[in-house]
C-alpha positions as CSV (number, residue, x, y, z in Angstrom):
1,X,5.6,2.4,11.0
2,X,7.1,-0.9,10.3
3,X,9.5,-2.5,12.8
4,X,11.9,-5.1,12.3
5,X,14.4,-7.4,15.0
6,X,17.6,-8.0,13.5
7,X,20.0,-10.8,14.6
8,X,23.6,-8.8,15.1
9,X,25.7,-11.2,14.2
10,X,23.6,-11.9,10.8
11,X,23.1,-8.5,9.9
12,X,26.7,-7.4,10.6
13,X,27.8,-10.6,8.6
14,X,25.1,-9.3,5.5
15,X,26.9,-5.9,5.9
16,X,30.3,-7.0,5.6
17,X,31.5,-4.3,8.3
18,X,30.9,-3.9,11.6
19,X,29.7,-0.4,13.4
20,X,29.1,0.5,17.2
21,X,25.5,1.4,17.3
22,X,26.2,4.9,17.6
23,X,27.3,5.1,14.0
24,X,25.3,2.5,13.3
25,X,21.9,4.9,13.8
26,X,23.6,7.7,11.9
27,X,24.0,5.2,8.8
28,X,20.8,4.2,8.8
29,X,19.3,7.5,7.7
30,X,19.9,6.4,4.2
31,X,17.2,3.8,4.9
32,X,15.0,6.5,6.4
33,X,15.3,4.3,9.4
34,X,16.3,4.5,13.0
35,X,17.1,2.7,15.9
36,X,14.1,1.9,18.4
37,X,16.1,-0.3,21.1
38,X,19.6,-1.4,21.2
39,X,20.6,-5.0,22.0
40,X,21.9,-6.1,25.5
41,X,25.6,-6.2,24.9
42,X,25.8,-8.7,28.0
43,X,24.9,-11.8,25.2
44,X,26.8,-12.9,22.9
45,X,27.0,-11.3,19.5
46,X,25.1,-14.4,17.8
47,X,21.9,-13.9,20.2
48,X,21.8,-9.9,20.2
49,X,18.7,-8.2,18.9
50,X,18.6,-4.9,17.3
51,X,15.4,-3.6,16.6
52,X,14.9,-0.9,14.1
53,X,12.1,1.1,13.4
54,X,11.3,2.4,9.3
55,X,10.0,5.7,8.6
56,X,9.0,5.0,5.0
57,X,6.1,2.6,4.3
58,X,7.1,3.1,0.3
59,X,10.1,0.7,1.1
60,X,9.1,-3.1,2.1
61,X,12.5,-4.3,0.5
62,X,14.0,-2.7,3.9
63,X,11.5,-4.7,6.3
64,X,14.2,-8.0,6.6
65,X,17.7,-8.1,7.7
66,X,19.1,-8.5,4.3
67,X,17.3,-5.5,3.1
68,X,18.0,-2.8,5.2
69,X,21.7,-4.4,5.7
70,X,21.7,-4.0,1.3
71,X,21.0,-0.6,1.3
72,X,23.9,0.2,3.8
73,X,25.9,-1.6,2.1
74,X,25.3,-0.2,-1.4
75,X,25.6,4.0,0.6
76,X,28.4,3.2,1.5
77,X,30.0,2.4,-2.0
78,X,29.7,-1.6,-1.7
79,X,27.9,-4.4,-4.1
80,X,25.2,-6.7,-4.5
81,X,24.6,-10.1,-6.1
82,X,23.7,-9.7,-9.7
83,X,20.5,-9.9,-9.6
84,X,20.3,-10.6,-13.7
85,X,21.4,-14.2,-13.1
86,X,18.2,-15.2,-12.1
87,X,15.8,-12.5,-13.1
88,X,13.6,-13.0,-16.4
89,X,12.4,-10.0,-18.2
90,X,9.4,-9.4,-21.2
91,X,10.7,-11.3,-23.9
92,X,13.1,-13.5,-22.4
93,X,12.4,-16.3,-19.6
94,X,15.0,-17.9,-18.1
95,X,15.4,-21.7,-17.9
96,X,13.4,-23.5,-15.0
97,X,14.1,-27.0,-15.9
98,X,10.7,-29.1,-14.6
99,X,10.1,-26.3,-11.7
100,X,6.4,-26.0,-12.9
101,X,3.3,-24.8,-11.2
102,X,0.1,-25.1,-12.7
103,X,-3.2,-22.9,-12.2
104,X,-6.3,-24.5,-11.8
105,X,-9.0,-21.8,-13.6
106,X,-11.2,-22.3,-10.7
107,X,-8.7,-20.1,-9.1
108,X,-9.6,-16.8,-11.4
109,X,-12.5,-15.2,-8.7
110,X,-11.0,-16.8,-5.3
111,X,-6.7,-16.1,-5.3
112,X,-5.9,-16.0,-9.1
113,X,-2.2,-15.5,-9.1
114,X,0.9,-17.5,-8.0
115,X,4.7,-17.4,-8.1
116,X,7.6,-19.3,-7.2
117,X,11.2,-19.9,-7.0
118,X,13.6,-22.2,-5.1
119,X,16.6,-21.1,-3.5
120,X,19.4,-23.7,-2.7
121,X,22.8,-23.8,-1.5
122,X,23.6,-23.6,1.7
123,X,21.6,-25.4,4.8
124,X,19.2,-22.5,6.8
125,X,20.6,-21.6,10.5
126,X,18.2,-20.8,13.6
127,X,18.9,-16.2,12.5
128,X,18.3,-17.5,9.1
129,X,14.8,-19.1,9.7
130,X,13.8,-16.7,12.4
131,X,14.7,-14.1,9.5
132,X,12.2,-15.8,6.7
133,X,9.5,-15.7,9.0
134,X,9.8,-12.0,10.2
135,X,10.4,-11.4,6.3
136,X,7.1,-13.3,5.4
137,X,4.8,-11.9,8.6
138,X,5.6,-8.1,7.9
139,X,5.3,-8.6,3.9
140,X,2.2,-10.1,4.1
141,X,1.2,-8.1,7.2
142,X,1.8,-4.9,6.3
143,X,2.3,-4.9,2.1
144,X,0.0,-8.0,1.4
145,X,-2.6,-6.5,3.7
146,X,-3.2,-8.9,6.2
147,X,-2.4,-11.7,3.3
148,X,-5.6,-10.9,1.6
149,X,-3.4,-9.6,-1.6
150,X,0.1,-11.4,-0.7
151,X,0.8,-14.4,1.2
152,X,4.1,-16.5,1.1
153,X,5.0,-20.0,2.1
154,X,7.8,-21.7,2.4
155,X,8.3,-25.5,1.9
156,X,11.1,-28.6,2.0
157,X,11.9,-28.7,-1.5
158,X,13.4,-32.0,-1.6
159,X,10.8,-33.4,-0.8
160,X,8.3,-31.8,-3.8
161,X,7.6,-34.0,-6.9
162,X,6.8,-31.8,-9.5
163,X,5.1,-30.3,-11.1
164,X,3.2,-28.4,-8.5
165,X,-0.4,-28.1,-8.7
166,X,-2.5,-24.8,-7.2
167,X,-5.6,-26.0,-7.0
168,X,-9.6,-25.1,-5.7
169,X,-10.4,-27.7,-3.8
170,X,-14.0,-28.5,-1.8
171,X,-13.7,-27.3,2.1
172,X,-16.0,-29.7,3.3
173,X,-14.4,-33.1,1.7
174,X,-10.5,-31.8,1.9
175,X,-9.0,-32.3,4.6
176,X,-4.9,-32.6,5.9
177,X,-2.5,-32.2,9.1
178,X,-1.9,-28.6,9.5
179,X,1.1,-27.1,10.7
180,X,0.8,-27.3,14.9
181,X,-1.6,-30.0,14.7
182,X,-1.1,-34.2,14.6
183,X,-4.3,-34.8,13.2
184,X,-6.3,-34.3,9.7
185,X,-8.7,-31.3,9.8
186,X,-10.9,-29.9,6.8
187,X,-10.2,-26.9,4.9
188,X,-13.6,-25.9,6.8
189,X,-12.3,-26.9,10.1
190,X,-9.2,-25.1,10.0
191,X,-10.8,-21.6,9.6
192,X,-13.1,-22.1,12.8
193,X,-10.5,-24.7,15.2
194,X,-6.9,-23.5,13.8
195,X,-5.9,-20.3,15.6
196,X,-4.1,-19.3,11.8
197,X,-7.8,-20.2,10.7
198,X,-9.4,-17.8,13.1
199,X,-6.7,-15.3,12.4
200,X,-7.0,-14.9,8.5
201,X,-10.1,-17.2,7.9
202,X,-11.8,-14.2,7.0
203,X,-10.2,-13.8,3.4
204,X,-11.9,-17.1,2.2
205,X,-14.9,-17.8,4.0
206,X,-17.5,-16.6,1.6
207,X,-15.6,-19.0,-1.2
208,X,-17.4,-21.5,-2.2
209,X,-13.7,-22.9,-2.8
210,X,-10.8,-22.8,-1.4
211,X,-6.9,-22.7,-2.8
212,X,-4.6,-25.4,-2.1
213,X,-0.8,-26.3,-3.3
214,X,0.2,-29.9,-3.8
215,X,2.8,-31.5,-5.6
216,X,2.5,-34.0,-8.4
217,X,2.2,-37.3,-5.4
218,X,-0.7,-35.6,-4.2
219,X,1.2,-34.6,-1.1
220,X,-0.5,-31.5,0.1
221,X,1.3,-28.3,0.9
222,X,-0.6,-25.6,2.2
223,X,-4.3,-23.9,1.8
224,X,-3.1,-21.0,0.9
225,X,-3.1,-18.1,2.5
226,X,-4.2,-19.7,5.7
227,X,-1.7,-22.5,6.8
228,X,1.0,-24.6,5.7
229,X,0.9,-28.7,6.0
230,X,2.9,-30.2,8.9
231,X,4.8,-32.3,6.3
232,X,5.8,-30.6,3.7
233,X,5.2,-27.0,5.1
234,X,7.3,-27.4,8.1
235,X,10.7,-25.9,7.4
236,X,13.2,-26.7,10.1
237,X,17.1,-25.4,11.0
238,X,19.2,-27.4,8.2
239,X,17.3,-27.8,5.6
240,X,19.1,-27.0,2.6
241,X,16.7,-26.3,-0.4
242,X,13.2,-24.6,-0.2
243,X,10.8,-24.1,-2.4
244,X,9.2,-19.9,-1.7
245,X,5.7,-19.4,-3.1
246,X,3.5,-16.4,-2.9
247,X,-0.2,-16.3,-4.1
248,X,-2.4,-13.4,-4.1
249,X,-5.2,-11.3,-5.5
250,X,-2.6,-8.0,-6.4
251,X,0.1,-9.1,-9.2
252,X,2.1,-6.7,-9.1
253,X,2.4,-6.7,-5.4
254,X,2.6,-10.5,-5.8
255,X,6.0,-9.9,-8.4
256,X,7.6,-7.2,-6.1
257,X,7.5,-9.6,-2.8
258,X,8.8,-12.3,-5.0
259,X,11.6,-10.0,-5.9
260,X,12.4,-8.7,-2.5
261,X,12.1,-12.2,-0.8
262,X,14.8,-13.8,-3.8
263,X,17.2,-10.6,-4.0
264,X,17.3,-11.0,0.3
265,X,18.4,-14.5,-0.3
266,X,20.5,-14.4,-3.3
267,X,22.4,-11.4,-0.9
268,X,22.7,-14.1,1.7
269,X,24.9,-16.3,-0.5
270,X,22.3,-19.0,-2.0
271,X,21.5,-19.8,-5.0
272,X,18.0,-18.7,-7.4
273,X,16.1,-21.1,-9.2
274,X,13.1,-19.9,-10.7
275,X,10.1,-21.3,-11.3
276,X,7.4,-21.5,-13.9
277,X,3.8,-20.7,-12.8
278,X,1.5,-21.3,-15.8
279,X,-1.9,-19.7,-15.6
280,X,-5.2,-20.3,-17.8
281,X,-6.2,-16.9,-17.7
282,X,-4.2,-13.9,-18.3
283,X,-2.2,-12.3,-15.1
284,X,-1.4,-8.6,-16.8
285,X,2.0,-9.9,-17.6
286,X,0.6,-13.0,-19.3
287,X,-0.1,-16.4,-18.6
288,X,2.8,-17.8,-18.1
289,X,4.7,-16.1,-15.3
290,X,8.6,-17.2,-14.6
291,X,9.6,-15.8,-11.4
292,X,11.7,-14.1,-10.3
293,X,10.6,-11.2,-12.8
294,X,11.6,-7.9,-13.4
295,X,8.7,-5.7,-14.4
296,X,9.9,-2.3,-13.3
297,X,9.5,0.5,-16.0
298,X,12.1,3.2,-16.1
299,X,11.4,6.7,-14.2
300,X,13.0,10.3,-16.3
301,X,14.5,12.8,-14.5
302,X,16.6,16.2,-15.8
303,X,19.4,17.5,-13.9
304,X,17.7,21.0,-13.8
305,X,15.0,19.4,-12.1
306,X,17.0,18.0,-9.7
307,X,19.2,20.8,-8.9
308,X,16.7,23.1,-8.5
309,X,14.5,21.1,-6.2
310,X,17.7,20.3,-3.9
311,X,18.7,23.8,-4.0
312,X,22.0,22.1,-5.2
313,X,24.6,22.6,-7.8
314,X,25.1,18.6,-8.5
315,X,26.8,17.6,-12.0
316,X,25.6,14.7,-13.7
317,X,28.5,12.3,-12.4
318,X,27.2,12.8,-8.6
319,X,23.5,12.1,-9.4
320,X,24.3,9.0,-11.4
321,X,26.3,7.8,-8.1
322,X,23.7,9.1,-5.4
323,X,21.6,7.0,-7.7
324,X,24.0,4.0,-8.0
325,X,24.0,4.1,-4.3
326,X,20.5,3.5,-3.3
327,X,20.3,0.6,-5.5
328,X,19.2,2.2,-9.5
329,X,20.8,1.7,-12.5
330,X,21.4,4.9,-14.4
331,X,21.8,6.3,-18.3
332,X,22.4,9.7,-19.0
333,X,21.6,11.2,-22.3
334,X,22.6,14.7,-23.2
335,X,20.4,15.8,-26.4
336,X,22.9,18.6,-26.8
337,X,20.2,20.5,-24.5
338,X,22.9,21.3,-21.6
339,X,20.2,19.6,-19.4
340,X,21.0,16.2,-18.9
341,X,18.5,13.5,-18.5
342,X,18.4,10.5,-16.3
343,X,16.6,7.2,-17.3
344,X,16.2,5.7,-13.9
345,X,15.7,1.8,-13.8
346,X,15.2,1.0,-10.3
347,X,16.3,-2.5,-8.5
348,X,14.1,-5.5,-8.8
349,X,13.0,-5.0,-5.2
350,X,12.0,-1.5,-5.6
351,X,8.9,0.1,-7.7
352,X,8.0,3.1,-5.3
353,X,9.2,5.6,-8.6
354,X,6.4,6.9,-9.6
355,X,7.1,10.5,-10.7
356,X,10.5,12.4,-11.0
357,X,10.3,14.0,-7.5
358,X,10.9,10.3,-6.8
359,X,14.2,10.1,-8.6
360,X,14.6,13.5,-7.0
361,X,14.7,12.4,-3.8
362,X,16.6,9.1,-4.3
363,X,19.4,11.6,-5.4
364,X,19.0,13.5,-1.8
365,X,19.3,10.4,-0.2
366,X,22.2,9.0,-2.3
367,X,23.8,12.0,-1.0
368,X,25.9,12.0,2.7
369,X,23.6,15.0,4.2
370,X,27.6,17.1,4.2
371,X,26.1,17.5,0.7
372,X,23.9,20.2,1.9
373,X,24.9,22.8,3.9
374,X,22.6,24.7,6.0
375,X,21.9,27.9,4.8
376,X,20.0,30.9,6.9
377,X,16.9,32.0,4.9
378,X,17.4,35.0,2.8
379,X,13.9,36.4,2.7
380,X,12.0,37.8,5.3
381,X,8.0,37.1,5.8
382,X,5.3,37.8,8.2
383,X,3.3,34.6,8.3
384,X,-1.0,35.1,8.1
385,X,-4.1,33.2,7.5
386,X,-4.5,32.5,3.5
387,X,-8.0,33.8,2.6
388,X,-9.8,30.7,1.8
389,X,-8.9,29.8,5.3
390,X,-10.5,33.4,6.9
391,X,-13.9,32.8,5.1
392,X,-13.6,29.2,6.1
393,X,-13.8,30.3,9.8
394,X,-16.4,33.1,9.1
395,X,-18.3,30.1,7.7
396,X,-17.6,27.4,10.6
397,X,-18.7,30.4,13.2
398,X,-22.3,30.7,11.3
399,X,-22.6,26.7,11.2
400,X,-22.4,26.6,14.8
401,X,-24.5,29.3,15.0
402,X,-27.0,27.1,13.0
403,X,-26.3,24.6,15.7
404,X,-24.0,22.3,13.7
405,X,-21.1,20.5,15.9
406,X,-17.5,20.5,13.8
407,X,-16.1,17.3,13.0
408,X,-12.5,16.1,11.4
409,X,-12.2,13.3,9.5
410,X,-9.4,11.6,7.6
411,X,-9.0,12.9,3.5
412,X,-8.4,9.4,2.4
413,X,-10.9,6.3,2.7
414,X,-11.8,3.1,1.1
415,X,-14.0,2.2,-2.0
416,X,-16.7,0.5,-0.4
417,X,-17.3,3.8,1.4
418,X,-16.5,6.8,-1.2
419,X,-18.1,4.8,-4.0
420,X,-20.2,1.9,-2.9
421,X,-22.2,3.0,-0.3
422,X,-22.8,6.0,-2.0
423,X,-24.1,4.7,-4.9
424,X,-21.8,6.8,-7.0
425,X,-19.4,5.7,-10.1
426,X,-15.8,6.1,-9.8
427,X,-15.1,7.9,-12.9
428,X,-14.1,11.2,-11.1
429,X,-12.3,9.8,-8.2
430,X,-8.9,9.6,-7.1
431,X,-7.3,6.1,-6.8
432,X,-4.1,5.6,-5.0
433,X,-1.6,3.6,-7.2
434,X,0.2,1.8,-4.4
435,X,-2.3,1.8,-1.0
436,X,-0.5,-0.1,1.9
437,X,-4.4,-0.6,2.6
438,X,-7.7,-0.7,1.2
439,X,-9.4,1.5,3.8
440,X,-6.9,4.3,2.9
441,X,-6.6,3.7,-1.1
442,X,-9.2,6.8,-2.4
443,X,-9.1,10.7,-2.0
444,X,-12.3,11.5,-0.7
445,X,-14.3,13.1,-3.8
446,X,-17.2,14.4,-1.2
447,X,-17.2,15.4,2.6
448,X,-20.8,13.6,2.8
449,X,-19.5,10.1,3.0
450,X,-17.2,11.2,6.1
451,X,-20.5,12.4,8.6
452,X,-22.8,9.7,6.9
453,X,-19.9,7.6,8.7
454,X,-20.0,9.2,11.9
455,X,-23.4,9.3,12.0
456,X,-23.8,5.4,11.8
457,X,-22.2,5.0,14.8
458,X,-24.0,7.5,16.6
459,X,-27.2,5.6,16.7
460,X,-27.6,5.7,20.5
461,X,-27.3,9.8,20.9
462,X,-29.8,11.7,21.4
463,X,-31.0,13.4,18.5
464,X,-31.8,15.5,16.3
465,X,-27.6,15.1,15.3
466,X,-26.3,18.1,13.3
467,X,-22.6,18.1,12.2
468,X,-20.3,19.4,9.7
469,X,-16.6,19.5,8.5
470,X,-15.1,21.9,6.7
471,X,-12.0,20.4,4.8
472,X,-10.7,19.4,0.8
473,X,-12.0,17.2,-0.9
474,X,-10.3,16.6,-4.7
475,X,-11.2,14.6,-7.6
476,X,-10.4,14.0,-11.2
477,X,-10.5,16.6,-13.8
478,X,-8.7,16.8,-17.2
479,X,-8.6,20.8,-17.0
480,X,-6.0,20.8,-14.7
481,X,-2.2,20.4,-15.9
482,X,-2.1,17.4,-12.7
483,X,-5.3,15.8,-13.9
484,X,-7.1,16.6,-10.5
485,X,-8.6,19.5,-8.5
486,X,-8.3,20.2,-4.9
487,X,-10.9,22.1,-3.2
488,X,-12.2,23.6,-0.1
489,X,-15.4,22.7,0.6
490,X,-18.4,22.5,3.7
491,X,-20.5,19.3,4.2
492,X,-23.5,19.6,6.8
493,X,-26.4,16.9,7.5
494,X,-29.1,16.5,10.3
495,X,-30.1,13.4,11.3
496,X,-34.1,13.3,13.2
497,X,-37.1,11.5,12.7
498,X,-38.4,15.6,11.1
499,X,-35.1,16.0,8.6
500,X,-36.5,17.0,5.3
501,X,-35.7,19.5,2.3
502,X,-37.1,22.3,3.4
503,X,-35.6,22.2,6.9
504,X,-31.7,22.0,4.6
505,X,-33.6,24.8,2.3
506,X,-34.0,27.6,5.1
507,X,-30.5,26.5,6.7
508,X,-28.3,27.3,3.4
509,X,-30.5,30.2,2.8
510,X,-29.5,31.6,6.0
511,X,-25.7,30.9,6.1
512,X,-25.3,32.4,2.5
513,X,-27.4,35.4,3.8
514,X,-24.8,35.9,6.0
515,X,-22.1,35.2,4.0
516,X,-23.7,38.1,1.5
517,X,-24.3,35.9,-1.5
518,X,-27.5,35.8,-3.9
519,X,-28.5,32.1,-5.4
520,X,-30.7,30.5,-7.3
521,X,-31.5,26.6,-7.2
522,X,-32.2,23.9,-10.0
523,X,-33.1,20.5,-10.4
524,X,-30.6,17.9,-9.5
525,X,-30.8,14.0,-10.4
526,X,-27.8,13.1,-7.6
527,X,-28.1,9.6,-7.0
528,X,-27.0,10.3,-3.1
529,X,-30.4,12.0,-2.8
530,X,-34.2,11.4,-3.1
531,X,-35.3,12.5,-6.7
532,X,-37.8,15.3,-6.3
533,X,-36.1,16.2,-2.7
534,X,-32.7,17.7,-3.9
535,X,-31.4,21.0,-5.3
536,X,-29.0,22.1,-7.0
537,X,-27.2,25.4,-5.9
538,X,-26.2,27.8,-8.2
539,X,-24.3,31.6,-8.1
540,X,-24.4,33.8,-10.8
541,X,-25.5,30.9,-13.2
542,X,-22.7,28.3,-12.1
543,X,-23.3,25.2,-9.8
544,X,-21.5,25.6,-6.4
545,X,-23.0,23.0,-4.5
546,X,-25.9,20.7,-3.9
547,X,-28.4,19.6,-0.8
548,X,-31.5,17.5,-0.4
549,X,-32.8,14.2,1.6
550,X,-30.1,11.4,1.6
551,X,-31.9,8.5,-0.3
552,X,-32.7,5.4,1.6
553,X,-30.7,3.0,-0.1
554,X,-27.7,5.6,0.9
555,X,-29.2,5.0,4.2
556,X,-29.5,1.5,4.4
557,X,-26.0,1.2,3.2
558,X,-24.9,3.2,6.1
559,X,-27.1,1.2,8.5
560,X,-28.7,4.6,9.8
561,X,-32.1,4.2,10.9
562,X,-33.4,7.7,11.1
563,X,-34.2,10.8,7.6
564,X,-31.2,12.7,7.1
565,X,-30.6,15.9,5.1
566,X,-27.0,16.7,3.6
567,X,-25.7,19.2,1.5
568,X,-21.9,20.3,0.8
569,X,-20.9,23.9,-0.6
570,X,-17.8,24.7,-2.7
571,X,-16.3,27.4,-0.1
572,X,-13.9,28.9,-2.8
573,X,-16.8,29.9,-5.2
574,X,-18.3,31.7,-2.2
575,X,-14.9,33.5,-1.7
């Protein structure tokens, strides 16, 4: 879980009160935070460190000092800036003067999308600075996955001419004085001699181009999302106007850090210019993007709903200000039902709503936890095993038997190995709508991906390998009111140099001997498997699983060397 240092005297200045650090922890449960180590109270307030640890990765707007010190705020019946004053909307951009970025169309298939703003005011103190730069490393750490789909930079605005220009630029003939260094490198250099260039200069090495910001003088900025230049790039204590840009390969990710990094200063006390960012090619949100922007769609919720989920008796006035308090603005409409429903339009630096057990729990944590009062349970039960997972032991017990070694594996994985390797088109598989990271963005649709991966890496045991996982898998399917299925399922393979189809063929004829099923097989044209070499399995007509020879391609994707068999079995049709 994210964790963030906090100067004291900043935060408790952002907060406008001040707590001892026992009350202090209690507070921050609103955040669904906590703290990891309290400050030595032997230094003055100014250099004291208060680290704090968040338990929700759905949050980023709480990674900074001026988020999580918002949202205490706000619980505990305070404001905020008015966001609106700088925020455009569909329909209606707000003025940016000459603050103009343009796109070069080069850009579309290496980092397409930019935005900007410049924040102004008010000089930046050591906290202040230290702040921007924990701000920017866990945004585009943690949300921006390691910068690939957000990266921010931050520069001396006074010394910009626009318009800005964000470029794609030749590696090998570009070259300019990178932050830490006193002489020119190229673009090319930088990503094998820069340590930042080591670091995260494996996001554009395969481009045959690579992004760069300058301003309308030629003066060069940064090569985005590697490293800013030692001129303009290098913000120091007491500058007073800076320009914030964040490029990326995820717009909407790229809009919600904007948001978060502009409603964090605008909270601090300076002021939110935003800036035009004009694309030749169409963003989602079309081409021209002024930003700040709020894109947030509203989230519906009834009272019934939420009463019922609390186990609560709430009226509509205390939703609306458990609501208020974490941050949402809140309608209520009536309809003469006797239910009434919430239209939930969340702040500019949230979009974690993404059902109505979202607004639900916003409610809970609106609420002071007084709000619910334990209660002892009312029913009594005697807790057993479920029956799915009875016949899923009977069936691990005869794998073993078979000479198959259990494995576990993670339910959620990346593209490249549920779909790509697999040869397989995503039309049936689950997609998460907001991954913190690509290798944990699909619900597995199959268990065979999972032991094709641990059998890549298990080149150097002695074989023949058997192994197998009993566990869910779930994929898309319109029949269900949810629009997926989740099912129980067992994957097997064998990996030796004798694996073929009618080693799998006696195997599953054995364990569904003993699990007192009849079958019958038919053809199957699975492109996991060898055409010719597969089967499908059936029971009483309808198909419950399939096995065969894993096709070499598959293989090769997988870098395993050696024939392997697979199959995988529906365990609740064999119930």
């Amino acid at each position: 879980m994210p964790k963030i240092e906090v100067n004291e005297k900043l935060f408790f200045n952002l907060l406008g009160k001040h707590y001892d650090y026992d009350t202090l922890e209690d507070r921050l449960t609103c955040g669904k935070a906590e703290l990891d180590e309290k400050p030595d109270t032997t230094l003055p307030e100014d250099q004291r460190v208060i680290k704090i640890e968040l338990n929700d990765t759905n949050r980023p707007d709480l990674w900074s000092t001026g988020g999580i010190a918002r949202q205490l705020r706000l619980h505990s019946g305070g404001t905020c800036y008015d966001y609106n004053t700088f925020l455009s909307k569909s329909g209606a951009l707000v003025d940016c003067k000459n603050r103009t970025v343009t796109v070069d169309p080069g850009l579309e298939h290496i980092r397409p999308y930019m935005t900007a703003f410049v924040i102004s005011g008010k000089p930046i103190d050591e906290p202040m600075l230290l702040d921007i730069i924990q701000t920017q490393e866990k945004l585009c750490w943690n949300f921006g996955r390691k910068r690939r789909s957000v990266s921010m930079g931050v520069y001396r605005s006074a010394m910009i001419k626009w318009p800005v220009h964000y470029t794609a630029v030749d590696p090998d003939t570009t070259s300019f004085v990178p932050l830490q260094c006193e002489t020119p490198m190229t673009c090319r250099q930088i990503l094998t001699d820069h340590p930042k260039g080591k670091e995260y200069g494996w996001i554009l090495k395969d481009a045959k181009k690579f992004p760069l910001l300058k301003d309308d003088k030629d003066e060069i900025m940064s090569m985005a999302p590697i490293i800013n230049s030692a001129t303009l790039g290098a913000v120091k204590v007491g500058d007073s106007d800076l320009l914030v840009e964040m490029t990326g390969t995820d717009i909407v990710s790229l809009l919600l850090s904007t948001n978060i990094v502009a409603c964090d200063f605008a909270d601090a006390g300076y002021t939110i210019l935003p800036c035009k960012v004009e694309h030749p090619y169409d963003t989602g949100f079309g081409k021209t993007i002024v930003a700040p922007y709020y894109f947030q769609k509203p989230t519906q919720a009834s009272l019934q709903s939420i009463n019922k989920l609390l186990g609560s008796n709430l009226s509509a006035e205390d939703v609306c200000k458990a609501l208020e308090r974490m941050g949402n603005t809140v309608t209520v409409s009536e309809e003469n039902t006797g239910n009434p429903q919430f239209s939930v339009q969340p702040a500019p630096y949230r979009n974690d709503f993404l059902h109505e057990v979202d607004v639900i729990e916003d409610v809970m944590m609106g609420m002071e936890l007084s709000a619910f009062p334990p209660e002892k349970p009312r029913d009594f039960t005697i807790g057993r095993l479920s029956p799915v997972t009875t016949f899923s032991r009977k069936a691990k017990s005869l794998m073993v038997g078979l000479g198959y070694q259990e494995m576990i594996f993670n339910y959620l994985g990346s593209k490249r190995d549920y779909i790509d390797k697999m040869n397989i088109d995503s039309s049936h598989v689950i997609e998460i709508s907001n991954p913190m990271s690509e290798n944990y963005q699909f619900v597995r649709p199959s268990i065979i991906p999972s032991l094709l991966g641990a059998e890549s890496g298990s080149g150097n045991a002695v074989y023949p390998h058997k192994i197998f996982e009993i566990g869910k898998i779930a994929y898309l399917c319109d029949e269900e009111v949810t629009g997926t299925r989740t099912r129980q399922s067992l994957g097997f393979l064998t990996a030796a140099g004798d694996a073929n189809f009618n080693t799998a063929a006696s195997e599953v004829a054995t364990l569904l001997y003993f699990l007192d099923h009849e079958y019958s097989v038919a053809e199957s044209d699975d492109p996991r498997f060898i055409p010719g070499r597969q089967a499908q399995l059936l029971l009483n007509g309808k198909p419950v699983g399939i096995f065969g020879e894993i096709h070499p391609s598959v293989l090769e994707n997988w870098a395993v060397s050696v024939p392997c068999v697979a199959g995988e079995l529906d365990i609740e049709s064999l119930m």
